[in-house]
C-alpha positions in Angstrom: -20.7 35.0 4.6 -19.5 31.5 4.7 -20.4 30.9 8.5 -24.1 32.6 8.2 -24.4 29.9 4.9 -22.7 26.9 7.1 -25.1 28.2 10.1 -28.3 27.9 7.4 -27.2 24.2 6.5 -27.1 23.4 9.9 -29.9 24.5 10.7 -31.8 23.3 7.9 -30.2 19.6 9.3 -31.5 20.2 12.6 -35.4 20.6 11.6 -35.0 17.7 8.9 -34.3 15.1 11.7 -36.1 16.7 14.1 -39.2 16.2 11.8 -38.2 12.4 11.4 -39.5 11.9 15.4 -42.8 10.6 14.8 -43.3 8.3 17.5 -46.1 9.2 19.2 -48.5 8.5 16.4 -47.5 4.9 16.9 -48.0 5.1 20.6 -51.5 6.4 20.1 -52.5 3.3 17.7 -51.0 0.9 20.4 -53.3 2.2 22.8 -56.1 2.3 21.1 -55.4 -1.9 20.4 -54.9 -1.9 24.6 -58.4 -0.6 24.7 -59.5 -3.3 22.4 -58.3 -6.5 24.0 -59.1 -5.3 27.3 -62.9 -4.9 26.1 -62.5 -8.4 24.1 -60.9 -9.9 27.0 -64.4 -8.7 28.9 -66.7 -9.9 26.6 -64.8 -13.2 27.1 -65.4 -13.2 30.5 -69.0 -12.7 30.5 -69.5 -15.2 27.7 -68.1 -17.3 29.3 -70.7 -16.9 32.8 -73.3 -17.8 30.1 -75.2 -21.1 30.1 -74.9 -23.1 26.8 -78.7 -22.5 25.9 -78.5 -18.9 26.8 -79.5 -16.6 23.9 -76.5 -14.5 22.3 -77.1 -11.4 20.2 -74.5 -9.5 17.7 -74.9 -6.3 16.8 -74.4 -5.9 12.6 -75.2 -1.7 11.7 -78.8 -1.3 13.5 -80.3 -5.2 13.6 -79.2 -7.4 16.6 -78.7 -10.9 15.0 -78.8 -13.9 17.5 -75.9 -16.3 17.1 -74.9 -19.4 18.6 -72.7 -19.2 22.1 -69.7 -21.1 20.6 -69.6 -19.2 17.3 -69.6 -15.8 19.2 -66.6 -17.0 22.0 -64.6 -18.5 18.7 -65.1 -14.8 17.1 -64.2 -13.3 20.3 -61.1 -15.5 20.9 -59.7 -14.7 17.5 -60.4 -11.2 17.6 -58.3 -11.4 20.6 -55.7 -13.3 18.9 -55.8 -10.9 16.3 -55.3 -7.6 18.2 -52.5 -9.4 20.4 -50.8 -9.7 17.2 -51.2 -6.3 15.8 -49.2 -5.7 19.4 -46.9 -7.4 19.1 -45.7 -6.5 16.2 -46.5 -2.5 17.1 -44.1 -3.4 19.6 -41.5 -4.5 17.3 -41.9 -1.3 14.8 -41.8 0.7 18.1 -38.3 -0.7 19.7 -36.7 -0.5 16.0 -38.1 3.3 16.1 -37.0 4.2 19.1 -33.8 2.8 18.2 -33.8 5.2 15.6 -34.6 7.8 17.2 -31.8 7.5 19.9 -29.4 8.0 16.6 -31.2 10.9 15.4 -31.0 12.5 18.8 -27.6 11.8 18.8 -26.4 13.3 15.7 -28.8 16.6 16.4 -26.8 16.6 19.6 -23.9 16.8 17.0 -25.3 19.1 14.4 -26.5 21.6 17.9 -22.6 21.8 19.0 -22.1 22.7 15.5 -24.2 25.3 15.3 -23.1 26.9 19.2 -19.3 26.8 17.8 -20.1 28.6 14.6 -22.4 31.2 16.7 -19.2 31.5 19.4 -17.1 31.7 16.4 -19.5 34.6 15.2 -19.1 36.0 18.5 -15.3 36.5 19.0 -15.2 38.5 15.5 
């Protein structure tokens, strides 16, 4: 009775840090910032073909408002600036979970050898 109790624990261990994976998630925002300063990093580049005196539109809801050449690349380049950021420190909260997550595998490794001794334990009765 004590073993099938010990076995329930375990197990009950296993799924709680198994549930504590939650990587991808983060993976999926990262890309989704990718996206973004490729598509700013564009814009750049075609602003930048522009003459000075060209007109420049942004659209705000349904309405396309003209604005000036060097207000829109400013916008553009701190967007840019922005999004790197957000990266970077994506990046950050990604190693220092991954980190984490190498532990947690570790001691479910641990908790899984546990659980196969009890079971061979079972076993031999």
């Amino acid at each position: 009775m004590a073993t099938s109790s010990a076995m329930r624990d375990l197990q009950h261990e296993l799924e709680t840090k198994a549930n504590d994976l939650h990587i991808s998630k983060n993976h999926e925002i990262r890309k989704k910032y990718t996206v973004q300063v490729g598509e700013n990093e564009l814009v750049l580049k075609e602003l930048d073909l522009l003459s000075e005196d060209a007109n420049v539109y942004k659209l705000i809801g349904p309405v396309l408002v003209k604005q000036d050449l060097a207000e829109a690349n400013a916008n553009v380049r701190k967007r840019i600036e922005y999004i790197s950021a957000e990266l970077k420190r994506l990046d950050a909260t990604l190693q220092d979970m991954e980190e984490k997550q190498n532990s947690k595998k570790d001691g479910i490794y641990k908790i899984q050898q546990k659980i196969q001794a009890l079971q061979a334990g079972k076993a031999k009765v």
